[in-house]
Structure formats: C-alpha cells, structure tokens
MARVO-598321 format. One record per residue (C-alpha): x, y, z. Coordinates in Angstrom, 3 decimals. Example, Ala and Ser with C-alpha at 12.3 -4.5 7.8 and 13.67 -1.06 7.14 Angstrom:
<recs>
[rec [12.300,-4.500,7.800]],
[rec [13.670,-1.060,7.140]],
</recs>
This chain:
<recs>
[rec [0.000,0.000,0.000]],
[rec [2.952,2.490,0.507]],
[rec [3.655,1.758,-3.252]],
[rec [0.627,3.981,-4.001]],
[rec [1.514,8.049,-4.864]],
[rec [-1.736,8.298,-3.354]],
[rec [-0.646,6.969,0.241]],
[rec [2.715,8.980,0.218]],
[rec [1.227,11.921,-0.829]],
[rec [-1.552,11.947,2.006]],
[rec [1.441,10.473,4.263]],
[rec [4.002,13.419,3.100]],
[rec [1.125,16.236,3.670]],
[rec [0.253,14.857,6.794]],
[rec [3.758,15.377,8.060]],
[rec [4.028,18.741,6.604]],
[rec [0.618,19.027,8.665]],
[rec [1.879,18.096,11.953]],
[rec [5.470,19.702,11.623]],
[rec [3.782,22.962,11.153]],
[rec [1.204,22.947,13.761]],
[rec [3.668,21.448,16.385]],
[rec [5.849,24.315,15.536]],
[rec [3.271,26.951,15.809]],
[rec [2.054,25.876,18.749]],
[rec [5.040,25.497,20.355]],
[rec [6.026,29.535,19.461]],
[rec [2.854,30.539,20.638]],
[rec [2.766,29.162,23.483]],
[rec [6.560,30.081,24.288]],
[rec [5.605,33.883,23.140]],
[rec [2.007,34.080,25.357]],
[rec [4.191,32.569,28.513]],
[rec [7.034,35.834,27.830]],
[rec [3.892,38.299,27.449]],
[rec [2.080,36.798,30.383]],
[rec [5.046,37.302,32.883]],
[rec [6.048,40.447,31.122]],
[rec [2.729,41.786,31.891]],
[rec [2.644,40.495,35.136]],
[rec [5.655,41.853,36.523]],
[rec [4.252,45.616,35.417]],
[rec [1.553,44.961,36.584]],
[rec [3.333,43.985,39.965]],
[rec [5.378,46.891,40.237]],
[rec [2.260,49.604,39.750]],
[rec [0.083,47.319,42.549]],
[rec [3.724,48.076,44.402]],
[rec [3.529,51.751,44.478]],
[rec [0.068,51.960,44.919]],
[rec [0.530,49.759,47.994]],
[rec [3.142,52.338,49.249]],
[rec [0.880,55.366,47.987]],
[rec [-1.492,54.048,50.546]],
[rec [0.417,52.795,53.428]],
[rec [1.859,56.464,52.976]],
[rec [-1.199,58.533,52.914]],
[rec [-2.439,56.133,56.465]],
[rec [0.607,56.798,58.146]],
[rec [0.372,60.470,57.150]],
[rec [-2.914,60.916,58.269]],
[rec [-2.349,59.654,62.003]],
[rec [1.470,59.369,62.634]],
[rec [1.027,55.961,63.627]],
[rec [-0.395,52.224,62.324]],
[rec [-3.019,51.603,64.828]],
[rec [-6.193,49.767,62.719]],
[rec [-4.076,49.203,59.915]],
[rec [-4.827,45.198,60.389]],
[rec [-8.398,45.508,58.462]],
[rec [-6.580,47.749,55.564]],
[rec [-3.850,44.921,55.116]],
[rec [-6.325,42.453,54.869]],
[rec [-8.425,43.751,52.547]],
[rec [-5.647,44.847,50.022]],
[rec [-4.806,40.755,50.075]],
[rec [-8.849,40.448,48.584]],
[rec [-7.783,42.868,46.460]],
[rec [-4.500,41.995,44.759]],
[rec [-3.952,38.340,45.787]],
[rec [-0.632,38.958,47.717]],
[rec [0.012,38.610,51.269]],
[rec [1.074,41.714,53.094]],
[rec [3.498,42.349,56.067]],
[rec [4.182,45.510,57.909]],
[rec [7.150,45.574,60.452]],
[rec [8.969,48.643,61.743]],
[rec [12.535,49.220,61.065]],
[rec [13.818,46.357,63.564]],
[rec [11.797,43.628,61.894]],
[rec [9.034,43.532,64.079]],
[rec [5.658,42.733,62.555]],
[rec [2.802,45.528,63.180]],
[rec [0.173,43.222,60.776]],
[rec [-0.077,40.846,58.921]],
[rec [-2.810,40.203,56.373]],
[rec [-2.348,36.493,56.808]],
[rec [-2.789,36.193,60.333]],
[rec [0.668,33.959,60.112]],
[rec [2.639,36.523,62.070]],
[rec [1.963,38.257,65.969]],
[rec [1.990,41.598,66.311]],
[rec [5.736,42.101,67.511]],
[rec [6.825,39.235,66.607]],
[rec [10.623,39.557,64.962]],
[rec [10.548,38.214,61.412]],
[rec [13.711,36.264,59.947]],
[rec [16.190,36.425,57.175]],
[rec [13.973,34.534,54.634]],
[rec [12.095,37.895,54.638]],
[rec [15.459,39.858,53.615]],
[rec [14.782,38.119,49.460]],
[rec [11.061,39.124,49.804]],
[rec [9.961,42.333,47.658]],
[rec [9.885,44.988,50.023]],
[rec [8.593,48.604,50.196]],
[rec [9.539,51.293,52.745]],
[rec [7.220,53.634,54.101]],
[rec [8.742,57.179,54.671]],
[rec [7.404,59.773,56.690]],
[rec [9.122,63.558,56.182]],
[rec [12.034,61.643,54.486]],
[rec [12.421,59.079,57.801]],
[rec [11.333,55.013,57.278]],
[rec [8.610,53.992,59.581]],
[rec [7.901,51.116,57.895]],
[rec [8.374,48.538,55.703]],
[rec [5.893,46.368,53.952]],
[rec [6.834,42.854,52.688]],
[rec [5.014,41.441,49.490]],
[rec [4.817,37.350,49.160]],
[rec [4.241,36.061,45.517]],
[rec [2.254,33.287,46.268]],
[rec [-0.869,33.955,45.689]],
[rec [-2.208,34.727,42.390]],
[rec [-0.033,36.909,40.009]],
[rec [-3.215,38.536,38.790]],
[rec [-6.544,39.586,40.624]],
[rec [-9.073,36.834,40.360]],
[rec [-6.451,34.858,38.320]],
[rec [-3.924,32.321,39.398]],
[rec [-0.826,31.630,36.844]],
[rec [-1.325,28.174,36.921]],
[rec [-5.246,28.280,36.050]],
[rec [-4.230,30.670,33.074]],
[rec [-1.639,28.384,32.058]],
[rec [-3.429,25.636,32.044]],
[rec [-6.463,27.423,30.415]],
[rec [-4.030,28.666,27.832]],
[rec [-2.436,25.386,26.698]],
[rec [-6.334,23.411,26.438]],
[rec [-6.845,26.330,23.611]],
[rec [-3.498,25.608,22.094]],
[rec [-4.457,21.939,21.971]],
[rec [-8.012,22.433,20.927]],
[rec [-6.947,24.805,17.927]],
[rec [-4.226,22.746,17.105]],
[rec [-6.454,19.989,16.760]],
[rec [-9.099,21.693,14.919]],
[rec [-6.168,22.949,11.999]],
[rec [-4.543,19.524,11.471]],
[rec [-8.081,17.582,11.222]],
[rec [-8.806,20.658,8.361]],
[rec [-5.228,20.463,6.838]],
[rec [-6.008,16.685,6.436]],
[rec [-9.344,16.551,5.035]],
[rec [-7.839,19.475,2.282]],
[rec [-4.870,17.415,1.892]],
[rec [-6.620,14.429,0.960]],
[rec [-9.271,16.528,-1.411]],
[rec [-5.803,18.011,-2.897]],
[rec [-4.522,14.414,-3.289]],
[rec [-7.346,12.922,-4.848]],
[rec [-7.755,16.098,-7.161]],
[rec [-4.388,15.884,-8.477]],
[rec [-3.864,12.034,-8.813]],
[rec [-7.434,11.668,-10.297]],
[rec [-6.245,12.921,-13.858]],
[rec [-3.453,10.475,-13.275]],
[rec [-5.083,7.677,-12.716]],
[rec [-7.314,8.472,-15.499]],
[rec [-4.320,8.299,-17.424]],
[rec [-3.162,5.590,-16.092]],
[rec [-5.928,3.646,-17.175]],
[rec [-6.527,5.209,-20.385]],
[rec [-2.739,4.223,-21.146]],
[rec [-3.267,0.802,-20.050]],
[rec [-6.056,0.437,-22.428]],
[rec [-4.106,2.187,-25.071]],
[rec [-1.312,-1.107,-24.368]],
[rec [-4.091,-4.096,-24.849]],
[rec [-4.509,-2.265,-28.284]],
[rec [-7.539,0.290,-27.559]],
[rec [-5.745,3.489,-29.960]],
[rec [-9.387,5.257,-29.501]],
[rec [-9.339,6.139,-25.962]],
[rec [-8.108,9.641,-25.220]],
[rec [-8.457,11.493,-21.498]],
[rec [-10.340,14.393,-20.683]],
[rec [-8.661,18.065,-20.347]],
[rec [-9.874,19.965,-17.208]],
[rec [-6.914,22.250,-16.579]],
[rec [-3.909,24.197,-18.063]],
[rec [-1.533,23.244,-15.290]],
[rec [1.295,20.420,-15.713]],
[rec [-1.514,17.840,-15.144]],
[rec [-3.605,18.770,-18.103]],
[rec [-0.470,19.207,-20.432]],
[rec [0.122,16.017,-19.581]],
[rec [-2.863,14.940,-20.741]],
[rec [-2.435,17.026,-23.924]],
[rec [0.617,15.124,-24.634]],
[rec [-1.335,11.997,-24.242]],
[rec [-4.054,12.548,-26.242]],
[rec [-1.761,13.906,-28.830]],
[rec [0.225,10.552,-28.629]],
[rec [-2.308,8.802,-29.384]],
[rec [-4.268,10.233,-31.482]],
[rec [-0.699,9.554,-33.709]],
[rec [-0.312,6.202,-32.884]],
[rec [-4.191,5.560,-34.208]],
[rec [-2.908,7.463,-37.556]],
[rec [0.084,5.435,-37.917]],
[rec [-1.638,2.016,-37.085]],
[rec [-4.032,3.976,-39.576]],
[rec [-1.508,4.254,-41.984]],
[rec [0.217,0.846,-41.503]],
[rec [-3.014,-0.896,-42.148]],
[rec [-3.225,1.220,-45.393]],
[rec [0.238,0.309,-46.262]],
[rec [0.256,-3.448,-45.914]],
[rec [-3.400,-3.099,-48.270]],
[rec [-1.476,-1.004,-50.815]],
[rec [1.598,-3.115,-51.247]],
[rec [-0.899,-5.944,-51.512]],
[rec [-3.121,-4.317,-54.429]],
[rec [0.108,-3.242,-56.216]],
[rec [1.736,-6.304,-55.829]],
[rec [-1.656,-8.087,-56.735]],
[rec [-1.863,-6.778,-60.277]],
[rec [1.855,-7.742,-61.893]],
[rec [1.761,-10.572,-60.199]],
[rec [-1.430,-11.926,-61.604]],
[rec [-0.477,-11.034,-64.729]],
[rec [2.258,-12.696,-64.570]],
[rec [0.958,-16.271,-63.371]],
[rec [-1.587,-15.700,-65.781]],
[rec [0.295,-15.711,-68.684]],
[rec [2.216,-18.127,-66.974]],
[rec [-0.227,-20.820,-66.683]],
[rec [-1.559,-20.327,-70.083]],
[rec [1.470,-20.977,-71.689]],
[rec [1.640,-23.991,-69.530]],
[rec [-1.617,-25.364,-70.742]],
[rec [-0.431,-24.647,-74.578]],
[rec [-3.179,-21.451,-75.276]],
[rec [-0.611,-19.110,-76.019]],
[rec [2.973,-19.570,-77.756]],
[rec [6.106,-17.498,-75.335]],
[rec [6.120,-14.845,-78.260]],
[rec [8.840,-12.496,-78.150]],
[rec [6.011,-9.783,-77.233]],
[rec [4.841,-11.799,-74.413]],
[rec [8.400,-12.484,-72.969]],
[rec [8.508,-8.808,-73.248]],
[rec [5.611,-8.262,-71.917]],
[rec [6.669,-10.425,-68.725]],
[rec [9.645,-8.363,-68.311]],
[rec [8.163,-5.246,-67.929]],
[rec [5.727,-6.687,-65.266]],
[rec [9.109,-8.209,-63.509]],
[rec [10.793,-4.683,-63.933]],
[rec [7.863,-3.101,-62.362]],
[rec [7.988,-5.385,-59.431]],
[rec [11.344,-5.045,-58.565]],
[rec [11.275,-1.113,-58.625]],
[rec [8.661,-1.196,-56.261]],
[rec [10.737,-3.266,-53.960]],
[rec [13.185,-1.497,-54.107]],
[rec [11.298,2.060,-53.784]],
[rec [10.140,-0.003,-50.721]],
[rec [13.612,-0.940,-49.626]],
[rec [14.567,2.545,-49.434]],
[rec [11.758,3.673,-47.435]],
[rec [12.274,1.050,-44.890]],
[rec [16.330,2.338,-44.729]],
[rec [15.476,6.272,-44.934]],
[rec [12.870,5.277,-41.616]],
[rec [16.027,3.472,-39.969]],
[rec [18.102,5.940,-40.631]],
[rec [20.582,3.485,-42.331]],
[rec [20.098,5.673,-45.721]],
[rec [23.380,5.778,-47.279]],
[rec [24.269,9.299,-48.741]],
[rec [27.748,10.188,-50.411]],
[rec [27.556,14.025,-49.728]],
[rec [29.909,16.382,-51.337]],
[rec [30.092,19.805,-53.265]],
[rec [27.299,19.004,-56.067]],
[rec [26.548,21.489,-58.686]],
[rec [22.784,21.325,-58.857]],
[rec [22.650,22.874,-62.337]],
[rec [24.446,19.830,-64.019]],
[rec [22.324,17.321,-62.003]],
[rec [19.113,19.221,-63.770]],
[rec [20.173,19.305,-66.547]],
[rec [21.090,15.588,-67.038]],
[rec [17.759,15.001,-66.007]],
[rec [15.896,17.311,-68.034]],
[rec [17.728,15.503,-70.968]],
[rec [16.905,12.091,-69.796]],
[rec [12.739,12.949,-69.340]],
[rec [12.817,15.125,-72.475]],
[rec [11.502,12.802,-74.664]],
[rec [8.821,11.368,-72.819]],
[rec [7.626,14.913,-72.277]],
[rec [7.661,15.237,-76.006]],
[rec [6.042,12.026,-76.416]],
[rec [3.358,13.683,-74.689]],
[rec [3.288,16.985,-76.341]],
[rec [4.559,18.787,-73.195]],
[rec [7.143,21.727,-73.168]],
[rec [9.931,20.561,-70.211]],
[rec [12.558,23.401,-69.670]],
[rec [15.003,24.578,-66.924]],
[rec [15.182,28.184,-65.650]],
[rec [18.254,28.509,-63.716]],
[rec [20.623,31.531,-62.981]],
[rec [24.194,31.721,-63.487]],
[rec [26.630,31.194,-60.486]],
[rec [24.086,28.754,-58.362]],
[rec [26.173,27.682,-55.474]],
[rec [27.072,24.275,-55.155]],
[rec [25.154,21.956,-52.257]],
[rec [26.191,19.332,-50.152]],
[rec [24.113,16.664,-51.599]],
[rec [24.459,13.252,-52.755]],
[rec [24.020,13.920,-56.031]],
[rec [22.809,10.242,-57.246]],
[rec [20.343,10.951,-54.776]],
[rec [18.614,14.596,-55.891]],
[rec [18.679,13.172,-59.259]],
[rec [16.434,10.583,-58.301]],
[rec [14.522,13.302,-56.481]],
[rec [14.233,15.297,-59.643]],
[rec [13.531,12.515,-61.583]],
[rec [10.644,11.752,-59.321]],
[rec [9.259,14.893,-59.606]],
[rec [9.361,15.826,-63.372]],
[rec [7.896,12.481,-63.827]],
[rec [4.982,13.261,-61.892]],
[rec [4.401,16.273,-63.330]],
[rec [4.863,14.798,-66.696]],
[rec [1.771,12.592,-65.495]],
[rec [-0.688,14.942,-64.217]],
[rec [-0.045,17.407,-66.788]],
[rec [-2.254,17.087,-69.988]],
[rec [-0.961,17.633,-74.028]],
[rec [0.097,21.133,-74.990]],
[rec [1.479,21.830,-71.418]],
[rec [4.484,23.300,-69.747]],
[rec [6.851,22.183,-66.843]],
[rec [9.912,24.703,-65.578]],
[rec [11.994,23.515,-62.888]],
[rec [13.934,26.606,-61.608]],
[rec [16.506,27.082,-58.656]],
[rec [17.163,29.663,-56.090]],
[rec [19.089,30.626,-52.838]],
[rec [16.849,30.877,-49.812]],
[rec [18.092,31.560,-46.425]],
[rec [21.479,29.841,-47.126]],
[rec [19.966,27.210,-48.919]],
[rec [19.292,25.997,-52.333]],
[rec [15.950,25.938,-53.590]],
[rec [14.760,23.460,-56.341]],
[rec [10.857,23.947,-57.704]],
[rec [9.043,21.809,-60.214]],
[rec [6.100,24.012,-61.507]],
[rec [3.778,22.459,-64.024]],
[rec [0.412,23.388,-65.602]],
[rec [-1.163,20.291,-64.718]],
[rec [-4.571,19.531,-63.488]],
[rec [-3.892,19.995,-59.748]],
[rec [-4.260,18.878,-56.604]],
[rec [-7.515,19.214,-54.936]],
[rec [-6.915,20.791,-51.338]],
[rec [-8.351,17.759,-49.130]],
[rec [-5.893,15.747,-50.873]],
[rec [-2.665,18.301,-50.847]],
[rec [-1.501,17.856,-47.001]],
[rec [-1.260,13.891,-47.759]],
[rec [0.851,14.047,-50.978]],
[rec [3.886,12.583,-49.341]],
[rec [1.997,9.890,-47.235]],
[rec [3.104,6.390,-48.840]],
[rec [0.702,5.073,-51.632]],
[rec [-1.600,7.778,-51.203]],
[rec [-3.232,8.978,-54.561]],
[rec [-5.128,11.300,-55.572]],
[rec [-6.901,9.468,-58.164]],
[rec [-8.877,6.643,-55.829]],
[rec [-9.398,4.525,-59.415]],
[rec [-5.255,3.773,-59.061]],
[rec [-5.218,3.260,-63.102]],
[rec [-1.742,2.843,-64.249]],
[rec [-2.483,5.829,-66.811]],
[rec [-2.648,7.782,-63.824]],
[rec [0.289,7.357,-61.821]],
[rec [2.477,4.159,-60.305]],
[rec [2.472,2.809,-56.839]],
[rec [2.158,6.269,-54.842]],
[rec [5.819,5.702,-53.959]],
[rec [7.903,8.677,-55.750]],
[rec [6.851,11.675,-53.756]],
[rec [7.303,9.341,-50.356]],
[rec [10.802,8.926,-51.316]],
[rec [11.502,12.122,-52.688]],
[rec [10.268,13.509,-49.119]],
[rec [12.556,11.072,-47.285]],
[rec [15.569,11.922,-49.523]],
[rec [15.392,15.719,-49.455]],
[rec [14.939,15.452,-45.518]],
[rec [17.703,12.995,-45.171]],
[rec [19.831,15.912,-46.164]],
[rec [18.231,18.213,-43.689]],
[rec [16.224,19.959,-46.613]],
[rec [12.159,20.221,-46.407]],
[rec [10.019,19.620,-49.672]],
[rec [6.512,21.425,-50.148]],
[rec [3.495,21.378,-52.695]],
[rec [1.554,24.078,-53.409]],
[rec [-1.634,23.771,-55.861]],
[rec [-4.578,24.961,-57.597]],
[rec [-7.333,23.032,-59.136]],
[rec [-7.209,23.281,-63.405]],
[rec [-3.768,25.871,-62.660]],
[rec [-1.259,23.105,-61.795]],
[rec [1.420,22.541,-59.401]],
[rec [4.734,23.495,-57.757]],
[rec [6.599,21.101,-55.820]],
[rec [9.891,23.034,-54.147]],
[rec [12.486,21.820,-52.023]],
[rec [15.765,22.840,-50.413]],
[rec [19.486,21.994,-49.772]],
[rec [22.146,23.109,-47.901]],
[rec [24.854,25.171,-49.305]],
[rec [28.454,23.546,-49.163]],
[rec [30.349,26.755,-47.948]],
[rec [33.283,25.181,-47.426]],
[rec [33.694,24.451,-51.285]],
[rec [32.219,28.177,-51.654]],
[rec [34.857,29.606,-49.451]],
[rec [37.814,27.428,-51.620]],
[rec [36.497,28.085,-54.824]],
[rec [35.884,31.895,-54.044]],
[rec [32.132,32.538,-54.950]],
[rec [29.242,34.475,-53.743]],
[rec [26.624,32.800,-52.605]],
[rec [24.286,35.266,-54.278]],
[rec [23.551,33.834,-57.769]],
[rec [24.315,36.166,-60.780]],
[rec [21.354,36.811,-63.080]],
</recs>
C-alpha cells in the first residue's frame, strides 16, 4: 500500500501538517508565557507603588499604624498577595495572613522578599513585605491561566490539522485523479484500444500532460491507420503484376498461347515493375532506420538538372509537353548526394509529366533561400484538390482513388523524394490549384566550405 503516490502523498502532507502545527504551537505558546510574565511583573510593580501610595497617605494621616490590620487584609482580597508591615527592627505591626503576631521579629527569609519602605518627612517607619504566592493577577492564578491557555493551544491545534487533512486528501485525490485516469486510459491504449483519449480539465502540468497523451495517441491511431493502409497497398500493387504474370504463366503452360517475343517482353516489364517497387520499398524502410546511405559532397545542382531534363525530355515530347530549366548563373554548389537529388528530380518531373495534360508546360527553376538551395518543379497540370494536398507525401496515397496505371504508379515517388530531401536536412513542399497546376519546391544546404575554396558568392548572378 505504501507503493501507491496516493498513500505517500496523504502520508508526506500529513507530516508537513503536523510539523507545522507542532511548531506553531510550540512559538505561541513560548511567546504568550514571555507576554504573560512580562505583563505580570508591570503589573506587579504599579500594585507596588500603589501599595506604598497608601500605606503612605495612612501613616500620614495619624502618625502611627493603629487599625491598619483591616486595611492589610483587605488589600490581600484585592490583589492576591500577602502583606506584612514591620517597623525598622523587623518587628511585625500586621499581617494580612494572620501567620505573624503583632511584635513578633521576622527572619532572614524575609530579607529576598519584595519589600517597600514607608517614609514619613524623608524618615522610614515602615516597611511592607510582598509574598508572591498567591495569584499573580486579581481573580487569576498563573497556573489556572496556564493551564487554560495550553487546552486552547491543543483544541486549535487539533481543529487545523483535522482541516489540513481533510484538504490534503481533497488536494490528493484532485491531483492524482487525472493520473489515474491516465493511467488507465494508457493501459487500455497497451491491450490495443488506440481510440481512448483522457479528458482536459486544466492548463496546469496535469492537463499538459494529458495534452501530450491525447496527442500521442491520437498519432499512434494514424500510424496504425496508416500501416493498415500500407500493408493493403503493397498488396493491391503487388496483386496486379503478379497476376499477370501467373496468368500468362499458366496459359502458356496449358499450350493457349505460344512465349512470343512480345509476351516475354511483356513479362519483363511486369518483372521490372515489381522489382522497382521493392526497391522504392527498400529505401523507405532504410530512410525510416536511418541506415540511408548518402555520399555528400560539393554538387553542382545545375548539371544534375540538366542531365535530367535531358533524360525525361523525350517522354515529355512524347506527350506533347514543353519541359525546360530556368536557372541563374553562379548557383552555389550543395552538399548533396548527387545520385540521390537526381532521383529526387527525376521523381518529380515524372509526376508532373503525369498529371499534366498535351500542350502543357513544366519549368523547374533554382534559387538561394536563407542559405539554402531551392529546387521547384512548376507544371500546368490539373492539380491537386486541397483535401488531398496535405497527404501528398503519405506512402501510396493517390489522388486518383481509381489507381489506373495511366494515372500514376504505386504512390511511392513523392514518399521517397520527401525522405531523400529530408535525409539531407532539406524540407520539400506542394503548393496547388485546381485546373492551374502545381509546384513542388524543395531545399538543400549550401556547401560553404567548397564556396569559401572556390571563391564565390553565394548570391547567384542573373
């Protein structure tokens, strides 16, 4: 049970609890003690000269202490202390007390006793001892204040830790309820339950917390989401080629058709078209690891356009599209792999090729950017529709839901163009317009080093 942040939480405030109230108890009481005597001992000293005031004013008024007896006695009622008078030898004239005859010499114990002296025309006639034992106070002994005082103490003391607790174990149950509702949201989220998601009361570490949560897995249902949609794409595209294949297959094992050289052909391509997809499938699966091999070094990005403007050229013309490259003179060179932004390009053009109908035009163009390079595809294509621009990049996602082959291959090229371009710590974007085409753009880092050795601005000169 001491496993539970529930129990050391209540356990931990109730210590703060009783450390606290033992402590302020224990300086109150130590402070109303000080004020107590403080304010007894003034309080002493006026009853002191008062009691001299009027020991004065008797003597005064008859030159001697006959009948002072009754006075003494009922200045005792009065203040609580016992009262002798003795002349200047020591011998008692009254006592309030009655312990004392009249004449009777008192000892030395009476020498630490408070004392006042009585003058008459600047001569002593008497001298009045005080005793402290009775009460301190009029109508109030010390030890009936005291004891008053500390049942109070006790009582108030008592009354603030049974408070402090029940807050303490409100507090505790407020804060660890979110937790435990995330505790058992998460544990449902581990048997496989991606739907459940915890409720956000508060702004305060708790409820980020349970933003972070919710956030989690709302993207572990998209990528189970996703991986679902993945393992039923491959299947589809891998479905199609490969019936193809066994069906020619197994009619030229039953003798209907003769292995033409158009059919051999034919089986080829479909063999082709399998392996690129495994491999377009193998490089995802390294780019995810991070086991992507690049060979990075100063890369002029003009020549890598170029060679593959040249090499798509004629399946743009095939097509009746217009494919040229806009780029200004003295583009600094990127560290790139440049095997590896070719295939990018190539991706790219190709895709625009696609979506773009006869009598068209595609322009890729280049540009420094914030100390990068950046590379845009822009085509007059049909477009992309915007429900459908944000998921572009997602694997085997197409736009057109019919996934003809006229229309476009596996889904797979803009996927691995993203992958590539961020595996050199560039960022690719779309932007698009229904019926006004496309412009795919994305970015590389300049090499300075090679800028710096060979001299050059990193402004390009137009």
């Amino acid at each position: 049970m001491l496993h539970s942040l529930r129990v050391r939480l209540f356990l931990v405030m109730v210590l703060v609890v009783l450390a606290s109230t033992i402590t302020v108890v224990f300086f109150v009481r130590q402070a109303t003690v000080k004020e107590f005597r403080r304010f007894a001992a003034s309080g002493g000293m006026i009853r002191e000269r008062r009691l001299e005031w009027v020991l004065t004013t008797y003597y005064a008024r008859r030159e001697n202490w006959e009948g002072i007896q009754p006075l003494l006695g009922h200045l005792t009622q009065l203040t609580g202390e016992e009262i002798v008078l003795a002349d200047t030898k020591g011998r008692v004239i009254a006592d309030s007390s009655g312990r004392f005859r009249e004449g009777q010499t008192l000892g030395n114990s009476f020498s630490k006793q408070p004392a006042i002296v009585i003058l008459h025309w600047g001569q002593p006639v008497g001298v009045a001892f005080i005793s402290r034992s009775g009460e301190a106070i009029p109508g109030l002994s010390s030890g009936v204040f005291f004891s008053g005082m500390n049942r109070s103490l006790l009582l108030a003391a008592a009354a603030t830790t049974s408070l402090a607790l029940l807050l303490a174990l409100a507090l505790s149950r407020r804060i660890l309820g979110p937790v435990e509702a995330l505790t058992a949201a998460a544990r449902k989220l581990e048997m496989g339950d991606l739907s459940q998601r915890v409720e956000v009361s508060t702004d305060d570490e708790i409820g980020q917390l349970a933003h972070a949560f919710n956030a989690m897995a709302s993207g572990l249902q998209r990528l189970e989401q996703l991986r679902k949609n993945m393992v039923s794409d491959i299947a589809h595209e891998l479905r199609t080629p490969l019936s193809n294949i066994r069906g020619y297959l197994e009619a030229m094992r039953d003798g209907v058709v003769e292995p033409t050289p158009n059919l051999i052909t034919s089986l080829y391509e479909e063999t082709m078209l399998l392996n690129r997809m495994v491999d377009d499938l193998q490089e995802l699966s390294l780019a995810d690891a991070g086991q992507l091999r690049l060979e990075r070094q100063p890369t002029d990005l003009a020549e890598v356009v170029h060679k593959s403007v040249i090499a798509l050229q004629p399946q743009a013309l095939a097509k009746g599209l217009k494919l040229k490259a806009e780029l200004p003179l003295g583009l600094p060179l990127a560290n790139a792999d440049p095997e590896r932004i070719a295939q990018v390009i190539r991706n790219l053009l190709s895709n625009a090729i696609t979506y773009t109908p006869a009598g068209g035009e595609i322009t890729i163009s280049a540009k420094v950017q914030d100390a990068q390079v950046a590379v845009s595809v822009r085509d007059t294509g049909i477009g992309i529709a915007p429900e459908d621009l944000p998921l572009i990049f997602e694997r085997f996602y197409r736009a057109d839901r019919s996934r003809a082959r006229a229309t476009g291959g596996a889904g797979l090229g803009l996927a691995i163009a993203k992958q590539l371009v961020e595996a050199h710590g560039g960022q690719i974007t779309a932007e698009s317009r229904l019926g006004a085409g496309s412009t795919f753009t994305f970015t590389l880092p300049i090499d300075n080093e090679a800028q710096t050795i060979l001299g050059t601005s990193l402004t390009p000169k137009t």
